[in-house]
Backbone as numpy.savetxt, mean C-alpha at the origin, in Angstrom:
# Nx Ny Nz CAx CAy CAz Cx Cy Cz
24.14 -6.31 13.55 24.61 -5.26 12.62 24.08 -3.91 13.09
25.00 -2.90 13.18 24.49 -1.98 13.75 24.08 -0.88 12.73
22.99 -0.45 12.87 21.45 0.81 12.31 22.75 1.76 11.40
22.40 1.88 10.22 23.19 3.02 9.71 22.43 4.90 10.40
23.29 5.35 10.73 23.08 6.69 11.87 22.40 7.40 10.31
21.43 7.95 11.24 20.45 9.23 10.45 20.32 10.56 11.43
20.63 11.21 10.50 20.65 12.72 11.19 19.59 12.99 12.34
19.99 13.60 13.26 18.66 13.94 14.29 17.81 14.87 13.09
16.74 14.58 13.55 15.30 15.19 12.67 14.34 15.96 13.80
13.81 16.93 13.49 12.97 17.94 14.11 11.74 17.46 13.85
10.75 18.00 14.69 9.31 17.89 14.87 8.69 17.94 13.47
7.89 17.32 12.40 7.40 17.61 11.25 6.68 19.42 11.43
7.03 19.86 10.98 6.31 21.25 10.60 5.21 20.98 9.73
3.63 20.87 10.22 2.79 20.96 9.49 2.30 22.81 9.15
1.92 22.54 8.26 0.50 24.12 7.86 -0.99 23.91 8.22
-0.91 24.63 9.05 -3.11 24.57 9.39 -3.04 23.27 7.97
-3.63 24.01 7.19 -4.44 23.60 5.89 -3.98 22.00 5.63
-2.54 21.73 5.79 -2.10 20.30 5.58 -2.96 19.51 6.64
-2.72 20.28 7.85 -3.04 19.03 9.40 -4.75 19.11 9.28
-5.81 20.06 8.53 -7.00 19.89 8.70 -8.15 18.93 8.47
-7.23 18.22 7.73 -8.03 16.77 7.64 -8.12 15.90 8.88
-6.68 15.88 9.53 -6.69 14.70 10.56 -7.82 15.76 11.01
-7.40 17.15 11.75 -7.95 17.91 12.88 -9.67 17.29 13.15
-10.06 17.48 11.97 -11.44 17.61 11.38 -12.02 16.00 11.70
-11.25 15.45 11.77 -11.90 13.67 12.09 -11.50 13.82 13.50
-10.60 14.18 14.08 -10.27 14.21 15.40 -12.05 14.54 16.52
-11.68 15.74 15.69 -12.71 16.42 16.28 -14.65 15.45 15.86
-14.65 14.77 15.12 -15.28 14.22 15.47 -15.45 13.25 15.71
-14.65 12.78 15.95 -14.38 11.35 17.18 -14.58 11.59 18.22
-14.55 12.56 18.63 -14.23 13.41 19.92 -15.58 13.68 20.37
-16.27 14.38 19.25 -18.03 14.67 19.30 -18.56 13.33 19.49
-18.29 12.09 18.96 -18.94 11.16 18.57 -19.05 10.77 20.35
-17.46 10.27 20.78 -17.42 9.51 22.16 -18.33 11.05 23.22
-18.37 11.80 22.87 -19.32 12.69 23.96 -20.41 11.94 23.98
-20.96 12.02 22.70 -22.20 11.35 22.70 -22.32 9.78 22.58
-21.36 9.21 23.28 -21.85 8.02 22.84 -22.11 7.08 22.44
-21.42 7.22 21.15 -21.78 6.59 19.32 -20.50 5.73 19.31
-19.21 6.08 19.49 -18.25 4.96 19.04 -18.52 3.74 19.72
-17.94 2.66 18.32 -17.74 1.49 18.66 -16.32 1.11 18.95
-15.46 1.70 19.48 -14.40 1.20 19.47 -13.80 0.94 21.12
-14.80 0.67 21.61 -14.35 -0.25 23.26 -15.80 -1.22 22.96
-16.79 -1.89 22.16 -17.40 -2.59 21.82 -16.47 -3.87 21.45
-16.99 -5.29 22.16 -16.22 -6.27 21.88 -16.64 -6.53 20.46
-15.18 -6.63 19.74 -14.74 -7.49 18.97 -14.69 -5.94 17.60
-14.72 -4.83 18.46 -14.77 -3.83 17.22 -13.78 -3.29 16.60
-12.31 -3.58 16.83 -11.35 -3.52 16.51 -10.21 -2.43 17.29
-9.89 -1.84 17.12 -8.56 -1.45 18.08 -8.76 0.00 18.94
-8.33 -0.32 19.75 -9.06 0.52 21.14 -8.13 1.91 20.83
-9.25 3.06 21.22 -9.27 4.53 21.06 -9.45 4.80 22.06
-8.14 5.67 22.69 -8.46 6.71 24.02 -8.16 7.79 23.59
-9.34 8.56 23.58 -9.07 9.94 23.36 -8.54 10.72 25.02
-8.93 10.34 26.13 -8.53 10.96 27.05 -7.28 10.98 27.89
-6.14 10.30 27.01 -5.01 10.42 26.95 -3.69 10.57 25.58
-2.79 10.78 25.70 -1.38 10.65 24.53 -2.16 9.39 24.17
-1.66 9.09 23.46 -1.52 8.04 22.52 0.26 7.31 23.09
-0.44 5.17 23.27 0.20 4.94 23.76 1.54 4.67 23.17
2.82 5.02 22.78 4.35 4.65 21.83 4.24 2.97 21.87
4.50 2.95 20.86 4.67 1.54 20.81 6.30 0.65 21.37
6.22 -0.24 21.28 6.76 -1.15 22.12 7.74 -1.59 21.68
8.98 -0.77 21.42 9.98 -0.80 20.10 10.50 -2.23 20.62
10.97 -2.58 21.80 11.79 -3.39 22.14 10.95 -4.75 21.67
9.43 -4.78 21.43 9.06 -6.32 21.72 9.06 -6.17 19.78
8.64 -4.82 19.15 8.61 -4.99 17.57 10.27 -5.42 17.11
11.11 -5.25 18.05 12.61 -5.65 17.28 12.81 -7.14 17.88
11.94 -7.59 18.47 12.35 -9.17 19.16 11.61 -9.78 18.16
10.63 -9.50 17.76 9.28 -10.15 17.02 10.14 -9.65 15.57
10.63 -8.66 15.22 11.07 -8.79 13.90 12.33 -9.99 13.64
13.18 -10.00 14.80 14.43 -10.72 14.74 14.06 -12.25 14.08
13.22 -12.52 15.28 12.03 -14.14 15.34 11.95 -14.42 13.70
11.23 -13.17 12.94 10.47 -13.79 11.45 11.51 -13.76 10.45
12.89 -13.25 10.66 13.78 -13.64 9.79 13.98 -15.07 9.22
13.65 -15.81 7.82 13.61 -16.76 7.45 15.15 -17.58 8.12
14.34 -18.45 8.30 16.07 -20.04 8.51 16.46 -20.23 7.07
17.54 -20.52 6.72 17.81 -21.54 5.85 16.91 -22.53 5.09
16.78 -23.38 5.87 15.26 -24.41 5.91 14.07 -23.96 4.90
14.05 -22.83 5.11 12.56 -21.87 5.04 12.94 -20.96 3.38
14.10 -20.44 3.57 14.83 -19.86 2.27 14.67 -21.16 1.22
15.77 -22.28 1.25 15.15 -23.34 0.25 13.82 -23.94 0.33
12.67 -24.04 1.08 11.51 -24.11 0.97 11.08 -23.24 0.10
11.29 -21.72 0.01 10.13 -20.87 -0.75 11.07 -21.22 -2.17
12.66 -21.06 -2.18 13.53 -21.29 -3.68 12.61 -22.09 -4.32
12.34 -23.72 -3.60 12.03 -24.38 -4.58 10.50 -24.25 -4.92
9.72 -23.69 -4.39 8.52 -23.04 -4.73 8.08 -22.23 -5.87
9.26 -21.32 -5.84 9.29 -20.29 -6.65 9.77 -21.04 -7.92
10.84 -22.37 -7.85 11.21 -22.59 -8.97 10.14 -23.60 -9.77
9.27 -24.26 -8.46 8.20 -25.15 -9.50 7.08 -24.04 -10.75
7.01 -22.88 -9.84 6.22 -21.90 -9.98 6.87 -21.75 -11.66
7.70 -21.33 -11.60 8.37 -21.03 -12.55 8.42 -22.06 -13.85
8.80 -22.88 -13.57 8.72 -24.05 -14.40 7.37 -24.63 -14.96
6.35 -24.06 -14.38 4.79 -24.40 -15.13 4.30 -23.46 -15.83
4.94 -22.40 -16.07 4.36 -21.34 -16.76 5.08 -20.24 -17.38
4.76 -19.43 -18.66 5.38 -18.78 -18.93 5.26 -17.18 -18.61
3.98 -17.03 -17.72 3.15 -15.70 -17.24 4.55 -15.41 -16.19
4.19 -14.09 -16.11 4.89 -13.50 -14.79 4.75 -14.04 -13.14
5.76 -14.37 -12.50 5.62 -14.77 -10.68 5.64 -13.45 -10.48
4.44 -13.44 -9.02 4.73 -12.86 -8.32 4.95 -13.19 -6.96
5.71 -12.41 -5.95 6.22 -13.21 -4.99 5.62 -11.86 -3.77
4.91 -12.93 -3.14 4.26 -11.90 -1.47 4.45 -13.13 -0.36
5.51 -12.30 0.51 5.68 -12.59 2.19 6.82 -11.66 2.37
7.39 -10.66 1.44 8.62 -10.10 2.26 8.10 -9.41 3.80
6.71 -8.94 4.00 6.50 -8.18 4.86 6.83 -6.48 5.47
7.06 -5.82 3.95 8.35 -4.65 4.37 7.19 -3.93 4.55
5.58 -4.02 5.58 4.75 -2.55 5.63 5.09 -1.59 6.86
4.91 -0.62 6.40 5.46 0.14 7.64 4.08 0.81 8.58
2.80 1.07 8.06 1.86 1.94 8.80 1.11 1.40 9.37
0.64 2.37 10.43 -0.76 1.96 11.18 -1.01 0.69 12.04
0.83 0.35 12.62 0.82 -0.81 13.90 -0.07 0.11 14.75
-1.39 -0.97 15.17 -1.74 -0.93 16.66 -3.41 0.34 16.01
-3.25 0.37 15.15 -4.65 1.29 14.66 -4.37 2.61 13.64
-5.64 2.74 13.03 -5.04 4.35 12.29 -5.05 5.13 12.56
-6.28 5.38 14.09 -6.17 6.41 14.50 -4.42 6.62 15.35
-4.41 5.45 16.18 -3.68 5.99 17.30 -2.16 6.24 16.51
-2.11 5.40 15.39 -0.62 5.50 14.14 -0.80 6.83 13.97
-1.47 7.08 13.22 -1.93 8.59 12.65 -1.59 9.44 13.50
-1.92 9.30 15.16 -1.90 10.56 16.09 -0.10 10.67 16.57
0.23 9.33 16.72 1.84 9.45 16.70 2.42 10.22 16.09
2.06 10.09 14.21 2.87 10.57 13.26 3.04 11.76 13.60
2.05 12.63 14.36 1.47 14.03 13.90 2.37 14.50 15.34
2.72 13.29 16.44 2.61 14.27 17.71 3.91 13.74 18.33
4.96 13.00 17.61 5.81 12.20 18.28 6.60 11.49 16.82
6.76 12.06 15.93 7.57 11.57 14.68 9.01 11.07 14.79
9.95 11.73 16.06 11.00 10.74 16.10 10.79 9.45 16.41
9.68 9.23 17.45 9.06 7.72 17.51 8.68 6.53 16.47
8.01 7.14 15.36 7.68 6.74 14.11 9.12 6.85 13.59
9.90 7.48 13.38 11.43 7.42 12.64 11.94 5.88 13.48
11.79 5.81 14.31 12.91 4.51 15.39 11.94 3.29 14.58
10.59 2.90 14.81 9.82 2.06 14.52 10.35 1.43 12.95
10.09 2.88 12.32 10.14 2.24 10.80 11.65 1.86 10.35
12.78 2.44 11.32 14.34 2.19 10.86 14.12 0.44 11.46
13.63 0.22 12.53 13.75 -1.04 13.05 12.77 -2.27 11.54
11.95 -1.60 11.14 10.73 -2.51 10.26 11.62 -2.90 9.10
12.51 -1.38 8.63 13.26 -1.60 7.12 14.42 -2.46 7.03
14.82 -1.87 8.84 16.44 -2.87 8.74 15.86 -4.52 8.39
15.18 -5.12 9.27 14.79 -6.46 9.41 14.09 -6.77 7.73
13.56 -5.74 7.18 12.82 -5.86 5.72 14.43 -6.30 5.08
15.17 -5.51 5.08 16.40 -5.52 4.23 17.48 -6.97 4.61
17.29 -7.08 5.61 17.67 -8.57 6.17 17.25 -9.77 5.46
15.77 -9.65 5.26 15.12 -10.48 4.64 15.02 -10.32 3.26
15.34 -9.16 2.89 15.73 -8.96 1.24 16.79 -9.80 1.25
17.79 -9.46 1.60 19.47 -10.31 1.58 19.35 -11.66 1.88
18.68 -12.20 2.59 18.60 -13.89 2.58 17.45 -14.21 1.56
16.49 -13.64 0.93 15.73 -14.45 0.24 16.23 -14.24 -1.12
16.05 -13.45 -1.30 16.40 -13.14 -3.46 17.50 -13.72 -3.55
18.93 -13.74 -3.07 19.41 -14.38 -4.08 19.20 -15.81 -4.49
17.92 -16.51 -3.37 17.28 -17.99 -3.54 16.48 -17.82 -4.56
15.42 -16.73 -4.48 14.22 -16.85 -5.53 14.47 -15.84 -6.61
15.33 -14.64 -6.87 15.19 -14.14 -7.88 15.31 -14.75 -8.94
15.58 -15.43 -9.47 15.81 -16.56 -10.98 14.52 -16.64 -11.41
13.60 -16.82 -10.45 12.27 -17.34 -10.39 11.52 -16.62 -10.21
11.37 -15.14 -9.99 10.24 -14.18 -9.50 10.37 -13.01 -10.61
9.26 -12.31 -10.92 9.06 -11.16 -12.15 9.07 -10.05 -11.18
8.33 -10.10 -10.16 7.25 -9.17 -9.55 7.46 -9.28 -7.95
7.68 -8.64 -6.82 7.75 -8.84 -5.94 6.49 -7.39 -5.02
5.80 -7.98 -4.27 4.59 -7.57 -3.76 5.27 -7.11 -2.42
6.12 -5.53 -2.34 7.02 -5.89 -1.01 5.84 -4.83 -0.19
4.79 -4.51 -0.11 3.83 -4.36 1.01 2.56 -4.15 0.48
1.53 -3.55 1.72 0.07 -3.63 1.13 -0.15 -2.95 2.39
0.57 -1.72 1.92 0.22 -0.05 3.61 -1.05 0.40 2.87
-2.27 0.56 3.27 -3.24 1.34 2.76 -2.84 2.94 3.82
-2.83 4.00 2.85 -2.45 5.12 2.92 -3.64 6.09 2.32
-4.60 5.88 2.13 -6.06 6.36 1.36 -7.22 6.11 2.16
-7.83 6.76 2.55 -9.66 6.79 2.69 -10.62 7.25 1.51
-11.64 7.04 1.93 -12.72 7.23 0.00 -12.36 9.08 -0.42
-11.40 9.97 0.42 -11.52 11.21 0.37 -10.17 11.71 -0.17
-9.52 10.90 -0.02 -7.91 11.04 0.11 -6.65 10.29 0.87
-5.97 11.18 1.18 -4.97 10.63 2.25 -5.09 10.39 3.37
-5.05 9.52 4.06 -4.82 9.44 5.54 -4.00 10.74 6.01
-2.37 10.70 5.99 -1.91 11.70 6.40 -1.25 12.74 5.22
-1.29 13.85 5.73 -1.02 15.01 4.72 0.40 14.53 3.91
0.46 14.91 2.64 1.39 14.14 1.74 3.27 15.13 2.59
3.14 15.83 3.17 4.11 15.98 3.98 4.72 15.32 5.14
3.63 14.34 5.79 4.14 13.15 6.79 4.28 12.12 6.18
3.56 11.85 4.77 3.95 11.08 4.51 5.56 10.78 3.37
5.82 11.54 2.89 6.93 11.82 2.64 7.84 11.62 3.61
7.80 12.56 4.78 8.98 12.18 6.07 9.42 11.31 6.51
8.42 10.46 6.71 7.82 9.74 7.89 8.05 8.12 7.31
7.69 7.98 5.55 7.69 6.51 5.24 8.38 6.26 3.80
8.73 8.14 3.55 9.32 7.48 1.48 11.00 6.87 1.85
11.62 7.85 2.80 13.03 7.22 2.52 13.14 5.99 3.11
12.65 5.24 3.85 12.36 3.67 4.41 12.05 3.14 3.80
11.17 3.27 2.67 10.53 2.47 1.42 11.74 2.64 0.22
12.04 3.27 0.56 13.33 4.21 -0.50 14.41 2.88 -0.61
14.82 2.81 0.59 16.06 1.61 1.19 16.12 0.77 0.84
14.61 0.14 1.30 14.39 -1.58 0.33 14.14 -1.77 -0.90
13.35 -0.53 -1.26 13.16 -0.62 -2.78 14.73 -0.86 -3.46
15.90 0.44 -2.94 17.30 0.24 -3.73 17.87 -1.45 -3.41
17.42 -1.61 -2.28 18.66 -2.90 -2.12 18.02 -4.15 -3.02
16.52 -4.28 -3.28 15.73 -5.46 -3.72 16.84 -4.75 -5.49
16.51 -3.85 -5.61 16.96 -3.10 -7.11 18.56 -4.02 -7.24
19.39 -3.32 -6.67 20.27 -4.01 -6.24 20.96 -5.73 -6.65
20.10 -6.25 -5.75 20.12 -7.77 -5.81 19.21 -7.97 -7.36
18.18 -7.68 -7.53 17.89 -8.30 -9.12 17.29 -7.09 -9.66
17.89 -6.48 -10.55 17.48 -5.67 -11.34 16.53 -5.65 -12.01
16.08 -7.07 -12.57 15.16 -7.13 -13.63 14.06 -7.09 -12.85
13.93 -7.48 -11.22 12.58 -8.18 -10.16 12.10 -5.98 -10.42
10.44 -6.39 -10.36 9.69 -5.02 -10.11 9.03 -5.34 -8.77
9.01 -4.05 -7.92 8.49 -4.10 -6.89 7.08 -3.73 -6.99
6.03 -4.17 -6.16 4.60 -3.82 -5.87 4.73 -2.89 -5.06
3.79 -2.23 -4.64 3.18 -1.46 -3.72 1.32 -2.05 -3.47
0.53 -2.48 -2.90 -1.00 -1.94 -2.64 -1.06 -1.35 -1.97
-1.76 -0.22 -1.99 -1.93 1.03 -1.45 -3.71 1.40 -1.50
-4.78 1.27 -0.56 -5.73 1.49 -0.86 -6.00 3.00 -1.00
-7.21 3.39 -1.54 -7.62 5.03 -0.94 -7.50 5.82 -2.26
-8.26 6.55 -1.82 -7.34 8.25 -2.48 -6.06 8.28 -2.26
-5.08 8.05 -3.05 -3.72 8.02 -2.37 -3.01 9.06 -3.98
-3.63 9.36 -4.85 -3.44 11.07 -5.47 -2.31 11.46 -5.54
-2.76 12.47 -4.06 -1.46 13.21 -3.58 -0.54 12.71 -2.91
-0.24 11.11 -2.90 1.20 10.68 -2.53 2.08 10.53 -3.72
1.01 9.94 -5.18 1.74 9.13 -5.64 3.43 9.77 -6.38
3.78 10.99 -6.04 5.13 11.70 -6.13 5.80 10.86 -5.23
5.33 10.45 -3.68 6.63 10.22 -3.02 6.02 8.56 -3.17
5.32 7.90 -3.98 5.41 6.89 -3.85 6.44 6.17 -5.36
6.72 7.32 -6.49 7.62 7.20 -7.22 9.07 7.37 -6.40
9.14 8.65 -5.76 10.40 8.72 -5.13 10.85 7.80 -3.85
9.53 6.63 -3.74 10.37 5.15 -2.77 10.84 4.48 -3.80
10.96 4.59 -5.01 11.11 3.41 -5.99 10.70 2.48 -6.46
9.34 3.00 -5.84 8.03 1.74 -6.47 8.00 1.89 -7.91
7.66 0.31 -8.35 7.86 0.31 -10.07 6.25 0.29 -10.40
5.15 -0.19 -9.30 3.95 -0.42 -9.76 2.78 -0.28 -8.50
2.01 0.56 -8.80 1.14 0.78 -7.47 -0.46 0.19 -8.02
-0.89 -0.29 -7.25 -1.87 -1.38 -6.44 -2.79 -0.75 -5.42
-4.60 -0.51 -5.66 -4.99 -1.38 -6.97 -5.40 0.12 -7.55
-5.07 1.45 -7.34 -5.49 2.84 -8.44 -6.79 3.02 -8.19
-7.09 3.38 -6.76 -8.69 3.34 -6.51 -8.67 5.18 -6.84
-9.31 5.17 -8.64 -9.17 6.69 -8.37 -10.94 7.05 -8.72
-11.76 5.86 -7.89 -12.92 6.30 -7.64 -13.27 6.64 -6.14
-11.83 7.07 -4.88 -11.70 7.67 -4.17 -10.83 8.96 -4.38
-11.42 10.36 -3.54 -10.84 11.44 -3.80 -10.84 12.17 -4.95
-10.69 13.16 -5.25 -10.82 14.09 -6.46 -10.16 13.83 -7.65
-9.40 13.17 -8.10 -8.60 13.06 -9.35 -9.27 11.67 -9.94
-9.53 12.14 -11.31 -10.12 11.18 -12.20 -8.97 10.29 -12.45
-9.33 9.47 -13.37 -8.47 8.12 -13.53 -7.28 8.54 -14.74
-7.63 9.91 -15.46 -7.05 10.81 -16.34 -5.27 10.83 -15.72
-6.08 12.17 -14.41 -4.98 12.22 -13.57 -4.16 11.72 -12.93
-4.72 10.00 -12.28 -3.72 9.50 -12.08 -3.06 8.78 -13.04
-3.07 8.83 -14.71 -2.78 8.54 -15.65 -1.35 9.20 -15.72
-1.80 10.59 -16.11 -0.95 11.44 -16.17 0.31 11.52 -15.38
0.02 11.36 -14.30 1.26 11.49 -12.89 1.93 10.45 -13.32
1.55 8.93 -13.29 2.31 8.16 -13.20 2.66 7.58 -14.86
2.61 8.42 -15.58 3.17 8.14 -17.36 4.84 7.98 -17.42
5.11 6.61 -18.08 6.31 6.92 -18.02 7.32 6.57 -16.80
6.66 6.32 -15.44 7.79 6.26 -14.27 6.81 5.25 -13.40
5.56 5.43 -13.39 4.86 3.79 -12.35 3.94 3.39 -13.46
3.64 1.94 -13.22 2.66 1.35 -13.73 1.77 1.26 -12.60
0.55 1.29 -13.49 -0.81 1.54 -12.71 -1.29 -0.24 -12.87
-1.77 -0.65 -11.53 -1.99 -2.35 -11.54 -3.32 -2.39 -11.14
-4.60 -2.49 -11.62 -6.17 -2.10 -11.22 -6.41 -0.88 -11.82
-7.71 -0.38 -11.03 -8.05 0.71 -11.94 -9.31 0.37 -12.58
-9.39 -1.49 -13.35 -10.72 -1.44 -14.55 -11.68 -0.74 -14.21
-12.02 -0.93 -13.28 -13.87 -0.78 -12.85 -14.03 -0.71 -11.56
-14.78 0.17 -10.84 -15.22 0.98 -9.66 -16.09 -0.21 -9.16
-15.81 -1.20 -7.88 -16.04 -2.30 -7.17 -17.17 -1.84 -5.89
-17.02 -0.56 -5.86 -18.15 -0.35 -4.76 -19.08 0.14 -4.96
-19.45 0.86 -6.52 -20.61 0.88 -7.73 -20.97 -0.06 -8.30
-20.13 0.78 -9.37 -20.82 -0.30 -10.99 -20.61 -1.38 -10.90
-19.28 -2.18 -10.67 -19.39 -3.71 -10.45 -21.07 -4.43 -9.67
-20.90 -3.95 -8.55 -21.57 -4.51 -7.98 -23.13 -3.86 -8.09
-23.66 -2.70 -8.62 -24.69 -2.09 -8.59 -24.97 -1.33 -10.20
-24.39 -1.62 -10.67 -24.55 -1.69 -11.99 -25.09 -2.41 -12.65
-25.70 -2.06 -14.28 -25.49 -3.25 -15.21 -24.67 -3.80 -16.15
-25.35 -4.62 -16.14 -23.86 -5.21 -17.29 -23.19 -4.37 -18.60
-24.44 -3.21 -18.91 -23.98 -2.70 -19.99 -22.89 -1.39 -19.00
-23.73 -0.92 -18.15 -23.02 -0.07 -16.98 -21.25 -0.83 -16.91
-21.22 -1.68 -16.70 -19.71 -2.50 -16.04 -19.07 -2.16 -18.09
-19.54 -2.71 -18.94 -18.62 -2.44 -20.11 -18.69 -0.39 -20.19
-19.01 -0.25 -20.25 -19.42 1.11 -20.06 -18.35 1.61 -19.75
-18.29 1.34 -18.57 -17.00 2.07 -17.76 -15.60 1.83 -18.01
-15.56 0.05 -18.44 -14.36 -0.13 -18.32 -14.14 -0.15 -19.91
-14.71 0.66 -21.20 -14.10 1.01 -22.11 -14.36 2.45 -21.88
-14.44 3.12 -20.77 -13.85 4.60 -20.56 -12.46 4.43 -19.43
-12.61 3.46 -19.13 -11.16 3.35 -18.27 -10.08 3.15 -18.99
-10.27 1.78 -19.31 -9.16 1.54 -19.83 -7.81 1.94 -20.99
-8.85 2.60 -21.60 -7.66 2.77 -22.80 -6.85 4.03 -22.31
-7.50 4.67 -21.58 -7.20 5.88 -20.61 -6.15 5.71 -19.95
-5.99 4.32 -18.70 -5.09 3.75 -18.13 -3.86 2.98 -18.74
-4.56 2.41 -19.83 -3.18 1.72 -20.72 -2.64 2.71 -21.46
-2.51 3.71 -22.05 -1.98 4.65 -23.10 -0.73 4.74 -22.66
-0.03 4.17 -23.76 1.59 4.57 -23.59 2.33 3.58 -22.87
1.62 2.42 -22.65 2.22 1.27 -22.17 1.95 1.91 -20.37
2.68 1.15 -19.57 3.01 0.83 -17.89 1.09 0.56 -17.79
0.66 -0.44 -17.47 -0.70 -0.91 -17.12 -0.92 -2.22 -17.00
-1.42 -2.90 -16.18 -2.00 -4.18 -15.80 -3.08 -3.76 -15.17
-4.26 -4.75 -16.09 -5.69 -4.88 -15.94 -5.72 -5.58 -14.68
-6.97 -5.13 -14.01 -7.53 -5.58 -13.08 -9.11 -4.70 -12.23
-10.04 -5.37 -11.59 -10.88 -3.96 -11.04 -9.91 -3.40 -9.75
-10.82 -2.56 -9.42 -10.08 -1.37 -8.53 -9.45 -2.55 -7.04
-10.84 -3.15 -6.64 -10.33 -4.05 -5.54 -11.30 -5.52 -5.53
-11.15 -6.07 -4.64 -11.94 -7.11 -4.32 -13.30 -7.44 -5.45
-13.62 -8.52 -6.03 -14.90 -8.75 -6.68 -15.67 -9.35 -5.45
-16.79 -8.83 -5.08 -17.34 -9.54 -3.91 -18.30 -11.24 -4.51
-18.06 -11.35 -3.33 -19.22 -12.89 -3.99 -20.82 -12.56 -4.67
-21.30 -11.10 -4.12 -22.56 -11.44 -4.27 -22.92 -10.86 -5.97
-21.68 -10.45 -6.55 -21.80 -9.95 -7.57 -21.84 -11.22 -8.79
-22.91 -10.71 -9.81 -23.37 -11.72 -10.51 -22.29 -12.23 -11.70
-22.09 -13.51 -12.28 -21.17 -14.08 -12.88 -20.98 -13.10 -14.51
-22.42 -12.94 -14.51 -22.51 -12.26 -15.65 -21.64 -11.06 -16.23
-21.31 -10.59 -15.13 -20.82 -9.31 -14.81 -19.20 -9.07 -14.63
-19.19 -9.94 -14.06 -17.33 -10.71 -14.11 -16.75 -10.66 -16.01
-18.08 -11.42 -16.36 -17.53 -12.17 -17.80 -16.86 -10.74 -18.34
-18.41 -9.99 -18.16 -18.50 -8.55 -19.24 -17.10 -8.26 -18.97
-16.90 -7.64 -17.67 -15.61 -7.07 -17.49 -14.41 -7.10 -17.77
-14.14 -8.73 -17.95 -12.81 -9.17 -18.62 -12.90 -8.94 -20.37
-14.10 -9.52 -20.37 -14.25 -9.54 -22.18 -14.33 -7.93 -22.65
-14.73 -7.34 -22.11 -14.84 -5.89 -22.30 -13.51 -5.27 -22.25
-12.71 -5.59 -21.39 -11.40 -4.76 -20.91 -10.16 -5.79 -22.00
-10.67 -7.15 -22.56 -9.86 -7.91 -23.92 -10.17 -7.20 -25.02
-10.76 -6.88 -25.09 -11.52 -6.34 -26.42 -10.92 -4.63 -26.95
-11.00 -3.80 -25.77 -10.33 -2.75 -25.98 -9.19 -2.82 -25.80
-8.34 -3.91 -25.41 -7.04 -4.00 -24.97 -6.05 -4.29 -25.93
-6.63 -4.34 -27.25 -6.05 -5.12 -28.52 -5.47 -4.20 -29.21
C-alpha cells in the first residue's frame, strides 16, 4: 500500500531560547568526554555516543523490513481475540490491551534521536511515516478481533520528559511526532469508538501536554508532575475536561520511598482530590513502587487515596 504523500517540510525553525536546553546538555557531554567522565563506550553502558561526528541516520530500509516481519498472522490475531475474550469474561473492571507497539522516539538512543530531530528532521519525518503506517496496519488487523473485549488500549510508552522537563523543545515535538500520533489515534477512534487510547509518557512532559491532546490521546501515563516546574494543580488544569490524568498519587522517588507513612498519606490527600476534581482521573503513584519500599507504606497509600476518593 502505498504512503499517503505529505507535503515537503522545511528544516524545523528553532529560537535560541527553545534549542537551549538540548544546547546546554550538548555542551556538557562534550565537557564531560574532554575530561573523561562518560560512560557511554563502557561495556554494557548503553548506547554509544560519538560526539566527533553527525550522528549516524538510521537504517530506514532494515526499520521497514523489521516492521513488515511484526505485522500479526491470522494465527496470532485469533490468539490475542480469544485472550482478550477470556479476559473479558472474568471480570467486570476495565481491559486494557498493550502490544500495539505504535512508539515513535529515541530508536538507537536519546542523545543521538534527539540530535537527528534538531539536525536532519526530514529524516525523522520518513522514520516515523514508516513506524505509523505499519502501527495503522496493525490497528486494522487487530481491533476488529479484540475491540468487543478491550476498554483501554496502551498504544505507546515514548518517554518525552527528564526530572526538568522536555527532552525536546515543545516545537519539535509537535512537528516531528503529534500528527503521527494524530493518525493512529483517528483510525483506532475510527474502528471502536468507545476503546480509549493510553499514552505513558515519563518526565516533565508540562509543556507537551497541548500537543499530546492534539494526537488524540484520551489518557496520559503516569503525570510525573514531581518533574519540572508545574505543580500537580497545573497539570490539573491543562488537562480538565479533554485528558484524563492516569498516576499522579504520590511522588515514587521521595515520599514513597523516603518518607513516612504519615508523609505518603500526607501527600496523597493533597494530591488527589486535586487530580480527581471534575471527574477524568485514575489512581495510581507517579511510577514504579520499588521492592525496597516497606509494605506498610503501599497499604497507607491505597487506603489513603480510598478514603479521599469517596
Amino acid at each position: 500500500m502505498q504512503a499517503p504523500s505529505r507535503p515537503r517540510r522545511k528544516s524545523i525553525n528553532l529560537s535560541l531560547c527553545a534549542a537551549l536546553p538540548i544546547i546546554a546538555a550538548l555542551a556538557m557531554v562534550a565537557q564531560a568526554r574532554a575530561q573523561h567522565l562518560l560512560v557511554f563506550d563502557a561495556p554494557g553502558a548503553g548506547q554509544a555516543l560519538d560526539l566527533d561526528h553527525d550522528p549516524e541516520p538510521i537504517d530506514l530500509a532494515a526499520i521497514e523490513e523489521n516492521a513488515r516481519k511484526s505485522l500479526p498472522t491470522p494465527a496470532q490475531v485469533r490468539a490475542q481475540a480469544d485472550y482478550c475474550a477470556r479476559a473479558r469474561a472474568a471480570t467486570d473492571r476495565a481491559i486494557m490491551f498493550v502490544g500495539l507497539n505504535a512508539g515513535l522516539g529515541y530508536y538507537g538512543g536519546i542523545a543521538r534521536f534527539s540530535m537527528l530531530c534538531l539536525t536532519q528532521p526530514e529524516h525523522i519525518h520518513a522514520y516515523h511515516e514508516i513506524v505509523i503506517r505499519h502501527a495503522i496496519q496493525r490497528v486494522e488487523r487487530l481491533l476488529p478481533a479484540i475491540a468487543p473485549h478491550v476498554d483501554v488500549l496502551m498504544l505507546c510508552a515514548d518517554d518525552q520528559g527528564i526530572q526538568t522537563g522536555p527532552i525536546l523543545p515543545p516545537a519539535v515535538f509537535d512537528e516531528l511526532f503529534v500528527p503521527y500520533y494524530r493518525r493512529v489515534n483517528d483510525r483506532i477512534h475510527q474502528f471502536a469508538p468507545h476503546m480509549k487510547t493510553f499514552l505513558h509518557c515519563c518526565g516533565g512532559v508540562y509543556d507537551l501536554m497541548d500537543g499530546i491532546m492534539a494526537a488524540g490521546f484520551d489518557a496520559l501515563n503516569p503525570v510525573q508532575w514531581s518533574a519540572g516546574s508545574a505543580s500537580c494543580r497545573q497539570w490539573k488544569d491543562k488537562a480538565r475536561g479533554r485528558l484524563t490524568l492516569w498516576g499522579g498519587g504520590v511522588n515514587t522517588q521521595t515520599t514513597l520511598p523516603f518518607g513516612t507513612v504519615e508523609d505518603v498519606q500526607r501527600e496523597v490527600r493533597q494530591v488527589v482530590p486535586c487530580l480527581a476534581a471534575d471527574s477524568g482521573y485514575v489512581f495510581c503513584a507517579i511510577h514504579n513502587i520499588l521492592a525496597e519500599v516497606p509494605p506498610e507504606k503501599v497499604l497507607a497509600l491505597y487506603r489513603t487515596a480510598k478514603e479521599v476518593g469517596r
